[in-house]
C-alpha positions as CSV (number, residue, x, y, z in Angstrom):
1,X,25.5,5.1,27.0
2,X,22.9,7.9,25.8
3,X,22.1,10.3,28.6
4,X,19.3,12.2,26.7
5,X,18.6,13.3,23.2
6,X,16.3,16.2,21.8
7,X,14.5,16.8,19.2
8,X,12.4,19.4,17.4
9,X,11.1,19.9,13.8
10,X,10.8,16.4,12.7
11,X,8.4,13.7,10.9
12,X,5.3,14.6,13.6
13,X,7.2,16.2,16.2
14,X,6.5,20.2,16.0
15,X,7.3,21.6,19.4
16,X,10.8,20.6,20.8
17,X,10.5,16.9,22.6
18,X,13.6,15.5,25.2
19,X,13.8,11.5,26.0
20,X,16.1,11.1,29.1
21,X,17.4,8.1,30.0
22,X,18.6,9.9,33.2
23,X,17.0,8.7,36.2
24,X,14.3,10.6,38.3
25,X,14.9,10.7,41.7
26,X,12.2,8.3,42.7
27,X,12.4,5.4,45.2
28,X,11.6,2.1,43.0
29,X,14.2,-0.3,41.7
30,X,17.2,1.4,42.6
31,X,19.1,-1.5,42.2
32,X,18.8,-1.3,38.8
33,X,20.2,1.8,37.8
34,X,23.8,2.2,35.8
35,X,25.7,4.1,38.0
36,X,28.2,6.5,36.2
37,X,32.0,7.2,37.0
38,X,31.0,10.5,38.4
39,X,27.8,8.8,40.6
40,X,25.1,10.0,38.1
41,X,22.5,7.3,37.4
42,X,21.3,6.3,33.9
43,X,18.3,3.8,33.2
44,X,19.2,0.6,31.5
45,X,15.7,0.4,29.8
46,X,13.0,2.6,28.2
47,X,9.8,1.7,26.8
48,X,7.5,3.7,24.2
49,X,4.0,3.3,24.6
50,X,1.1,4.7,21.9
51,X,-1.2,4.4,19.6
52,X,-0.5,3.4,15.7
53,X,-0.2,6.9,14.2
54,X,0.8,8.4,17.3
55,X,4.9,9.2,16.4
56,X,6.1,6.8,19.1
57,X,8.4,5.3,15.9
58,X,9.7,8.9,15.2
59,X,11.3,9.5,18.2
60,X,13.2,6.6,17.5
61,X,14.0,7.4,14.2
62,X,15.1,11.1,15.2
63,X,18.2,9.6,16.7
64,X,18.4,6.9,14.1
65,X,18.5,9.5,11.5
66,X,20.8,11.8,13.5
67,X,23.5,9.1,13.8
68,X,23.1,8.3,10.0
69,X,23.6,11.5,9.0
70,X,27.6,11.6,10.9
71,X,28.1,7.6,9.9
72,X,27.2,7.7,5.8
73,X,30.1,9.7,5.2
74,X,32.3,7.4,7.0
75,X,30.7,4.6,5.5
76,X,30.2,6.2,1.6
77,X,33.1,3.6,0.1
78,X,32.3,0.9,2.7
79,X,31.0,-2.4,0.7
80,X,29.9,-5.0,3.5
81,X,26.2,-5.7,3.6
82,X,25.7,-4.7,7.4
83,X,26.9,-0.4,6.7
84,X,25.5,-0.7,3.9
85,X,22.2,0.4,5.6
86,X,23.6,3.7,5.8
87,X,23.7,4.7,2.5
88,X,20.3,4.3,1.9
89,X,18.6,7.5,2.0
90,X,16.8,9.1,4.8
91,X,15.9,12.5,4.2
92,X,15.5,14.3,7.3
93,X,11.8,16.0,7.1
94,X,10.4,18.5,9.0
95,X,7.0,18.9,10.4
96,X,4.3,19.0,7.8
97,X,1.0,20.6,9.3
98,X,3.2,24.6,9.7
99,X,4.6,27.0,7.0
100,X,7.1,28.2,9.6
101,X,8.4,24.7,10.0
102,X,8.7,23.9,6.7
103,X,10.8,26.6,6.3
104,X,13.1,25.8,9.5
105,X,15.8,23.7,10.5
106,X,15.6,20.3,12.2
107,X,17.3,20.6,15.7
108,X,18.8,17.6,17.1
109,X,20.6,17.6,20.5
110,X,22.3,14.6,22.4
111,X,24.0,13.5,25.2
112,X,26.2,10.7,25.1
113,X,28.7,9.1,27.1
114,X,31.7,6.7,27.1
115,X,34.6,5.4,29.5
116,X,36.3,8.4,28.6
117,X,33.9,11.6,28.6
118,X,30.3,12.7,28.4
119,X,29.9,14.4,25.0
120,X,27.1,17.0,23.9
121,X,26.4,16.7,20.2
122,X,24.0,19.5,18.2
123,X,23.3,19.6,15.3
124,X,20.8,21.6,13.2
125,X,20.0,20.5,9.4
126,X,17.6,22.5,6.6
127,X,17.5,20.8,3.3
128,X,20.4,18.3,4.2
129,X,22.5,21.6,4.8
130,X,24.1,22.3,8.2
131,X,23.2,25.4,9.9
132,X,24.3,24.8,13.3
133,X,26.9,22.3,14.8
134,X,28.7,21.9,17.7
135,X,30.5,19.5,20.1
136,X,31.7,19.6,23.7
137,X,32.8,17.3,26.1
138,X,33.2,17.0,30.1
139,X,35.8,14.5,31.4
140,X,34.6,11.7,33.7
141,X,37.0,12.9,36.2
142,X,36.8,16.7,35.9
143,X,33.8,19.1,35.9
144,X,34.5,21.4,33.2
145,X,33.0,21.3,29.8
146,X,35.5,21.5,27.3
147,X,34.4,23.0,23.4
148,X,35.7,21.2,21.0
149,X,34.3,23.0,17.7
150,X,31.7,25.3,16.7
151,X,30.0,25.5,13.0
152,X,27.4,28.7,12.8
153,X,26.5,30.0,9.0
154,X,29.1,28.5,7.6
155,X,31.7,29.4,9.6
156,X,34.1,26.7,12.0
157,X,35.8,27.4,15.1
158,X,38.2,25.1,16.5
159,X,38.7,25.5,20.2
160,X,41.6,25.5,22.3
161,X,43.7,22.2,21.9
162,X,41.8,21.0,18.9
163,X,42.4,24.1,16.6
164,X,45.9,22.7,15.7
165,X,43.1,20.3,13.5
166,X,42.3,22.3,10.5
167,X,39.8,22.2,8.5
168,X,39.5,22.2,4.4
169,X,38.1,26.0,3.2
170,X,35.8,23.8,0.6
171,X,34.0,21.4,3.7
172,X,30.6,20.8,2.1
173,X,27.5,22.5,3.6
174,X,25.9,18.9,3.9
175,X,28.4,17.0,5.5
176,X,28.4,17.4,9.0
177,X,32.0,19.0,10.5
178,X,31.8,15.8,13.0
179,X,31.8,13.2,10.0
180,X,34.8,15.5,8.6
181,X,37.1,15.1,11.5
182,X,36.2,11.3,12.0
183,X,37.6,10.9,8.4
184,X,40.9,13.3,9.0
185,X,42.0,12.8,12.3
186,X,40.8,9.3,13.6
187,X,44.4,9.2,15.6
188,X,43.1,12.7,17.6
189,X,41.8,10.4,20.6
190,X,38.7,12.7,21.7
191,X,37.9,12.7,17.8
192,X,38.0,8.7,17.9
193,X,36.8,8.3,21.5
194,X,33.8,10.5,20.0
195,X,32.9,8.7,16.4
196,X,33.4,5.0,17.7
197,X,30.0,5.8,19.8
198,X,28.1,6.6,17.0
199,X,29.7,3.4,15.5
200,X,30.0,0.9,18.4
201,X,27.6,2.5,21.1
202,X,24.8,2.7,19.8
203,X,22.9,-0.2,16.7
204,X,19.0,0.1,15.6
205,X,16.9,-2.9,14.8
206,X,13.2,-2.4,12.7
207,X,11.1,-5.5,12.9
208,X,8.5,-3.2,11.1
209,X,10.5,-3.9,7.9
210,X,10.8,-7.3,6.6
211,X,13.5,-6.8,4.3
212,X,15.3,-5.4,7.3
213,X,14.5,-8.0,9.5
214,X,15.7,-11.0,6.5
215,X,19.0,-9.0,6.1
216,X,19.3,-8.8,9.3
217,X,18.8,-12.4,10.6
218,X,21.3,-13.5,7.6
219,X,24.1,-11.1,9.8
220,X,23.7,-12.0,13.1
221,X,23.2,-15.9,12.5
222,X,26.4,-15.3,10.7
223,X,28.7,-13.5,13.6
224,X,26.9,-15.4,16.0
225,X,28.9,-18.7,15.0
226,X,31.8,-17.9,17.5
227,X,31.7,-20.5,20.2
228,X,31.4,-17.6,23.1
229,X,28.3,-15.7,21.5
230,X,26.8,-19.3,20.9
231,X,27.3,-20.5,24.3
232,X,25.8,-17.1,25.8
233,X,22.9,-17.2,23.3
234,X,22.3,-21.1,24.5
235,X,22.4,-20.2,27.8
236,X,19.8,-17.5,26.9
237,X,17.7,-20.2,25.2
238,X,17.8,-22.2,28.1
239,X,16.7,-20.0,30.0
240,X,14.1,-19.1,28.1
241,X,12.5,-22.9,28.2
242,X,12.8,-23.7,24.7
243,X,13.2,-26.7,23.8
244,X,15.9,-25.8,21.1
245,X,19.6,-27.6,21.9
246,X,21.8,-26.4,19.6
247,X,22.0,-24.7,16.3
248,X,24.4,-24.0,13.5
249,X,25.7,-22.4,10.4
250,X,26.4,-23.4,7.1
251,X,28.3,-21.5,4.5
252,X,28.1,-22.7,0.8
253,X,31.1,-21.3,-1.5
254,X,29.1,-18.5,-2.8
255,X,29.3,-16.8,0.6
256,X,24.9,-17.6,1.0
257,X,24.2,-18.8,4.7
258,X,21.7,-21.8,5.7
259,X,20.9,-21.6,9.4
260,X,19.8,-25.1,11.5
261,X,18.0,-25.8,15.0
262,X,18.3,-29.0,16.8
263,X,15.7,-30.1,19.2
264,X,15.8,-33.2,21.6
265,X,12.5,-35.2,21.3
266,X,12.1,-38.3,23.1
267,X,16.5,-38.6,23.4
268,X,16.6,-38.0,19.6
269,X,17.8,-35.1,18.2
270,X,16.1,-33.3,15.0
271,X,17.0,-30.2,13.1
272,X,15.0,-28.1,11.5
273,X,16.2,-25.0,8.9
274,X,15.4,-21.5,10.2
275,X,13.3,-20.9,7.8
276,X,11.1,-23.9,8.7
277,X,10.6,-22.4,12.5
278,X,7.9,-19.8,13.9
279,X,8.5,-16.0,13.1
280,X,9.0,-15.9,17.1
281,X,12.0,-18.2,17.0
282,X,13.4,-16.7,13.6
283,X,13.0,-12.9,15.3
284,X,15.0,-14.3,18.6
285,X,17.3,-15.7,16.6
286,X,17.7,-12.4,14.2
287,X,17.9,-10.5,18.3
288,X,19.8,-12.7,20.4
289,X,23.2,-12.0,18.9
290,X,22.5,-8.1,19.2
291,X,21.3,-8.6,22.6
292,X,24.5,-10.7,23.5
293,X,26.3,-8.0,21.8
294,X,24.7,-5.4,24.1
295,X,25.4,-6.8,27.2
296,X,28.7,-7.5,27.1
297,X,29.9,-4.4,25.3
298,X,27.8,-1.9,27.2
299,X,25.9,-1.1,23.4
300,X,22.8,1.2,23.4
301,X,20.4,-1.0,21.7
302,X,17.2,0.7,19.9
303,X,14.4,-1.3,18.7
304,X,11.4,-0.5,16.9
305,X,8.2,-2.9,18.0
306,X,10.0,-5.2,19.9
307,X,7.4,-7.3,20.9
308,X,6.0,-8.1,17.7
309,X,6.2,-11.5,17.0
310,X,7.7,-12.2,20.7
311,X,6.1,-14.1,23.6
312,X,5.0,-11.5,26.5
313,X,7.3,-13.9,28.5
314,X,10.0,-13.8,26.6
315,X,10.0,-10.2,26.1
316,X,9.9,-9.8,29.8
317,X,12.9,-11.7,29.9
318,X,14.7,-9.8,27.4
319,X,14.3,-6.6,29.4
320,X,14.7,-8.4,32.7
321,X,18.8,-8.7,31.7
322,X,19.0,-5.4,31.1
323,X,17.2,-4.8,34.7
324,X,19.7,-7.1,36.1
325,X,22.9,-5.4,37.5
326,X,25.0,-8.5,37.9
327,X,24.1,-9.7,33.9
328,X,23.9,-6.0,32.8
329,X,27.6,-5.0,33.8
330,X,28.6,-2.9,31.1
331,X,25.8,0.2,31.1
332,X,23.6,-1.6,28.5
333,X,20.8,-0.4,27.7
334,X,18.0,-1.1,25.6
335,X,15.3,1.3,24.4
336,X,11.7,0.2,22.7
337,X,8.2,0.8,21.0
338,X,5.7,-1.5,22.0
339,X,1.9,-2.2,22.2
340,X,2.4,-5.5,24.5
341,X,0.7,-4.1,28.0
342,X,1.7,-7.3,29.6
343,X,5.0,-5.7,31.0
344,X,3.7,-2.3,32.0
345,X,3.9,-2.7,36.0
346,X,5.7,-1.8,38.5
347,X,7.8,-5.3,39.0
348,X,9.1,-4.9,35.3
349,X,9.6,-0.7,34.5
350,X,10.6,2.1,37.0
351,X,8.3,5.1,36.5
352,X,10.6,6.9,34.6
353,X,11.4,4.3,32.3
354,X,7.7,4.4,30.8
355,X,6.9,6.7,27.7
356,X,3.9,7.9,25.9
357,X,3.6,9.2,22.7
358,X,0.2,10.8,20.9
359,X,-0.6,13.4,19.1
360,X,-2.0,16.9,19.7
361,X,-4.6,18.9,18.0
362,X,-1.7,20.4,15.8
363,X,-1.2,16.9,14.8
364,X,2.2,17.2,16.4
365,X,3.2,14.5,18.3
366,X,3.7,14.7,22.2
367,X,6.3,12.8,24.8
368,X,5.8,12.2,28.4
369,X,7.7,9.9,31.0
370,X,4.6,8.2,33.7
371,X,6.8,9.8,36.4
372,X,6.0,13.1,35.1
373,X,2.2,12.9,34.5
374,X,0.0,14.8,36.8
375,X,-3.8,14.1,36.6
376,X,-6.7,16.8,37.0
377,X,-5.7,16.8,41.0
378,X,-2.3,17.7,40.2
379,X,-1.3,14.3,42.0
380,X,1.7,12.0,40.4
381,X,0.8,8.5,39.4
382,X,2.0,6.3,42.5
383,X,4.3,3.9,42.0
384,X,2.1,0.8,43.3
385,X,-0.6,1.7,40.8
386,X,-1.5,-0.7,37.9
387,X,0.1,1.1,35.0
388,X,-1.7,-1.1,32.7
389,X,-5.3,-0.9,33.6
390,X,-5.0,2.8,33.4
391,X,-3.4,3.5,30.8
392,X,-6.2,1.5,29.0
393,X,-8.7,3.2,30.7
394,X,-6.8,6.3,29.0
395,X,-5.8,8.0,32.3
396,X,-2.3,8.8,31.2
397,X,-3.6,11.1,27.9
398,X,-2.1,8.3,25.3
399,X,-5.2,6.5,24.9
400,X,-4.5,3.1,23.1
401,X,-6.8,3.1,21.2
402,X,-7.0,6.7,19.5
403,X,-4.1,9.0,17.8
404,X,-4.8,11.9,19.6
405,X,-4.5,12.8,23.4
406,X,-7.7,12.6,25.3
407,X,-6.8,16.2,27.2
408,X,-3.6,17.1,26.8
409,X,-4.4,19.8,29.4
410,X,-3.7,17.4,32.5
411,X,0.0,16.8,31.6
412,X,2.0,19.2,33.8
């Protein structure tokens, strides 16, 4: 699960920028928090709001590009089509619009947890080259923060149990220490616990990117043929009202995949190829297994525009399983940009679960949760207030319609 992550220095974002996923203490929907081992509470969903332009997509890709930076490594001789996304490049860029920033490191920072510990990852990169890194961990049943490495101008220290792992004199200045140790001591169990996270715990979508989305759907109609996943993504379906039965795969000899719907009309069955369906059904289709995926592993899943291409009702019903305790058993969660205003209430989204993103007059982008906006009265939005009227009436700074903050000087 990812307990918070920060950023500073990168794409649009200037100024440092944190995006919790811990909860507030506020009274709405406590039902639906993830309770920890240790009785902290973690939200199961977050959604981005802003305009085009604004850097909501950044703050997504800050984390993407954080865990691609430890992964490539792991990945550099890997051949299958799905890690193969990691060795494409993606240079991590600072902010444009300052001579001081271009001339500073890119600071990431996150929390992270698993069944085992709660880990706190930094990492700060100039030029591809590491200037800063660290890790530390606290055990879900003790209090103490354990060290496990520091990295600081070039020079490592190994703390306490884990200096018996040594490290090679030569270590490149690019490649993270973490992305090191996940290739030389997989067996430690903190080092493994730690690196099958970034693997396992946490998966990015981009329905921006249509290449993306075609590889994508050609994967997860492909691992979606087990008869478990299909029965929970049929159940899904169902549930969904769609009048879509069944489906399969077909696998010719030269390993190319051919995906088919059946749909009952009037008792008679009829299938149809995916490609011969509406870019609504072949996006479910492309999100369903990664949502199945999700829920039943406990994965952090990170999507970029979700609700293009989706019906407002399905979309509420894709977050509504992640709202859903008894479904949501695991610590799923599932974190979003989106335009669609159609879910922005109080029945759907906590407070703390809503997000803006726009841009200053340093065209630097800014991020703020609705629970902590104060307007000119220095009041909090209330929780029975209808989010989505005024937020378009641009009462929450993130105007809708423009890239820049109407006055940034109301946000507390």
């Amino acid at each position: 699960m990812l307990s918070q992550f920060i950023v500073k220095n990168f794409k649009s974002i200037k100024d440092e920028m944190i995006f919790d996923m811990q909860a507030a203490a506020i009274s709405e929907h406590k039902d639906r928090l993830i309770r920890t081992d240790n009785n902290e509470n973690l939200l199961p969903v977050s959604v981005i709001y802003g305009p085009n332009g604004g850097g909501k997509s950044n703050v997504l890709k800050a984390i993407h590009t954080l865990v691609f930076k430890v992964l490539r490594p792991l990945y550099i001789a890997e051949l299958d089509e799905q890690r193969r996304f990691y060795l494409n490049s993606k240079e991590i860029v600072p902010f444009a619009f300052s001579e001081d920033c271009k001339n500073a490191p890119t600071e990431f920072e996150l929390f992270f947890r698993t069944s085992k510990a709660e880990y706190r990852y930094i990492l700060h990169v100039m030029k591809e080259k590491i200037q800063y890194e660290s890790l530390s961990m606290k055990k879900v049943d003790f209090s103490r923060v354990t060290d496990i490495f520091e990295r600081d101008d070039g020079k490592i220290y190994m703390v306490g149990e884990f200096s018996k792992l040594t490290v090679s004199d030569d270590i490149s200045d690019t490649l993270p220490l973490l992305s090191y140790l996940g290739m030389t001591y997989r067996k430690n169990e903190v080092i493994a616990d730690c690196i099958n996270w970034f693997e396992h715990g946490i998966n990015f979508l981009n329905y921006a990117n249509p290449v993306y989305e075609a590889i994508l759907r050609r994967l997860t109609i492909a691992n979606s043929a087990n008869n478990a996943t299909k029965e929970l993504i049929l159940n899904m379906i169902k549930e969904m009202d769609l009048d879509i039965e069944d489906f399969r795969v077909e696998k010719k000899d030269n390993e190319s995949i051919r995906f088919f719907t059946s749909h009952r009309i009037d008792g008679k069955s009829y299938e149809l190829d995916i490609e011969e369906e509406s870019n609504g059904t072949r996006k479910l289709f492309g999100l369903l297994p990664l949502i199945t995926n999700s829920i039943t592993k406990g994965v952090t899943l990170v999507i970029d525009e979700l609700d293009a291409n989706i019906h407002p009702i399905l979309l509420k019903h894709i977050i509504m399983l992640y709202n859903n305790i008894e479904i949501n058993k695991h610590g799923a969660q599932l974190i979003f940009t989106s335009h669609d205003l159609s879910t922005m209430n109080r029945d759907v989204f906590r407070r703390d679960e809503i997000w803006f993103v726009a841009k200053g007059r340093e065209q630097n982008s800014k991020l703020y949760s609705l629970v902590e906006f104060k307007n000119t009265d220095g009041k909090s939005v209330r929780k029975d207030a209808t989010f989505d009227k005024q937020y378009l009436e641009g009462k929450y700074g993130a105007d809708p319609y423009l890239k820049k903050i109407i006055d940034w000087s109301v946000i507390k």
